[in-house]
C-alpha positions in Angstrom: -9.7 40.7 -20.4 -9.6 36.9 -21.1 -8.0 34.1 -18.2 -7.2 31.1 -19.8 -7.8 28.5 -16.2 -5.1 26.7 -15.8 -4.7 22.9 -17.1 -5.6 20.6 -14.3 -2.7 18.4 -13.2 -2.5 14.9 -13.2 -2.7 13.0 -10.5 1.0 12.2 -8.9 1.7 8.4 -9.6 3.3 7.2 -5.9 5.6 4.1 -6.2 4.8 2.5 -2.9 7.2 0.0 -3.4 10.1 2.5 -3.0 9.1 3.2 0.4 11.1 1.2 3.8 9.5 0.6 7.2 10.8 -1.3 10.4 7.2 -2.9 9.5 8.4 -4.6 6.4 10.9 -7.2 8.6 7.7 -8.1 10.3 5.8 -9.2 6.9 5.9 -13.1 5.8 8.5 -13.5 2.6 8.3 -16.0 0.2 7.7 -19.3 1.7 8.0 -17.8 5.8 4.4 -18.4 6.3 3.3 -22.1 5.5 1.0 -22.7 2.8 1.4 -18.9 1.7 3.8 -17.6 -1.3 4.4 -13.7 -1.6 3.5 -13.0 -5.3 5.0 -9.1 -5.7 7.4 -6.7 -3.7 5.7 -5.5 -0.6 4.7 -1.8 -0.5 4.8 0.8 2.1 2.2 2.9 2.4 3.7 6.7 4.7 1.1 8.0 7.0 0.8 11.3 4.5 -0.2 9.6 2.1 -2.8 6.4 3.8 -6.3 8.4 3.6 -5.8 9.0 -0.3 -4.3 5.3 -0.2 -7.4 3.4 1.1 -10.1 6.2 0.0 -13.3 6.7 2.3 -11.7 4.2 5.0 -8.4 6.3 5.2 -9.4 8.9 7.7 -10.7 6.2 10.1 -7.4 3.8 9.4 -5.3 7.6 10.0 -7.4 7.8 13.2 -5.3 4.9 14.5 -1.9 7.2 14.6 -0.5 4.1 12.6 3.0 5.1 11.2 2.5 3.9 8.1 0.7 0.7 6.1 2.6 -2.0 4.7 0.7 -4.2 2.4 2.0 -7.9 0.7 0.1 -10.1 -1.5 0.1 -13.7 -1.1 -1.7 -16.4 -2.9 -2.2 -20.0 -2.0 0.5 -22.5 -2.5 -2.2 -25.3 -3.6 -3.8 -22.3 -5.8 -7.4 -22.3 -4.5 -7.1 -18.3 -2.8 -5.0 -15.2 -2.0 -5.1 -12.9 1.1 -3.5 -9.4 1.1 
């Protein structure tokens, strides 16, 4: 008898930008926070999916109960850093 093993599957992509929160209305926009710029759309990371999210880190950040992560990226307006 021969078993072919099945093909592994690839990893699900997750567009975390497709997500909403009541989080998001509490995250600096464009020029909201002085000396701050939002470079891309925010993303919203769901509580199901926040240990596979943030790797080893997750099930201590998913010990929190948090509803959910929502993550922006901002560099400097004068160019000299970024914060996330």
């Amino acid at each position: 008898m021969v078993r072919i093993a099945p093909k592994p599957q690839q990893p699900v992509e997750v567009n975390y930008t497709a997500f909403d929160s009541p989080s998001l209305q509490f995250l600096p926009r464009q020029q909201e926070a002085p000396g701050w710029k939002l470079e891309t759309d925010p993303m919203v990371v769901p509580k199901e999916h926040i240990v596979h999210y943030l790797g080893p880190e997750g099930p201590v950040f998913a010990g929190y109960q948090a509803l959910d992560d929502t993550v922006g990226k901002y560099s400097a307006t004068n160019g000299s850093g970024f914060a996330t």
